[in-house]
KOLPA-205801 format. One line per 2 residues: for each residue x, y, z of C-alpha. Coordinates in pm, whole numbers, plus 32768, in hexadecimal, padded with zeros to 4 digits. Layout:
BEGIN
X Y Z | ...
***
This chain:
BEGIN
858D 7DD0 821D | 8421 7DC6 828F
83EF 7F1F 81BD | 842F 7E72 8075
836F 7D67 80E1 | 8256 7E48 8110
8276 7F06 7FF8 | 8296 7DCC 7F10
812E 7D65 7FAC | 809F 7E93 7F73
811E 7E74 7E00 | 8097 7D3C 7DFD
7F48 7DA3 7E5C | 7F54 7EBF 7D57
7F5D 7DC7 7C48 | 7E6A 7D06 7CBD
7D8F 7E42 7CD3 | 7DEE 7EA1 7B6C
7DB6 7D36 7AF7 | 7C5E 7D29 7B7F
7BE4 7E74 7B57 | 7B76 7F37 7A0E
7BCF 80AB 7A29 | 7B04 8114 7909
79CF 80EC 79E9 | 7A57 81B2 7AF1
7BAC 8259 7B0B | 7B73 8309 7C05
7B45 823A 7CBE | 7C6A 814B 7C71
7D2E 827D 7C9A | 7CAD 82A1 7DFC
7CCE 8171 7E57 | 7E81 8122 7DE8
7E96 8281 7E93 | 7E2A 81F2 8003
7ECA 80DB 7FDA | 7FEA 819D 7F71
7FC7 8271 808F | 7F7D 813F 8197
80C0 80A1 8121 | 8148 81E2 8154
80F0 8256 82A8 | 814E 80E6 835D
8270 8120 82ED | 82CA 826B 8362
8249 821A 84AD | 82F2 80F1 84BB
841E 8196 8460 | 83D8 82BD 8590
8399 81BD 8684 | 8487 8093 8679
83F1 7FD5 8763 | 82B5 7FCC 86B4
8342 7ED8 85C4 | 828C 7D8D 85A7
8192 7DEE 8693 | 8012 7E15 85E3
***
């Protein structure tokens, strides 16, 4: 369950991000920025999901 817990933070933090943040300046930026996040969210938890007893542990 901690994946969907995970991802519903990082959606969380998306809109947040969207909310606060006008693209026309810069959308590349924006862009960049929901992509790492995209891609943290992402990579914890394929390594989470290689190494089981990773889980929980920071």
């Amino acid at each position: 369950m901690s994946g969907s817990n995970d991802l519903m933070q990082a959606e969380w933090r998306l809109t947040d991000f969207v909310h606060g943040f006008d693209a026309s300046h810069a959308p590349e930026q924006a862009l960049a920025v929901v992509r790492n996040m995209l891609l943290t969210t992402l990579g914890r938890r394929r390594a989470s999901s290689n190494n089981p007893e990773a889980v929980g542990k920071h």
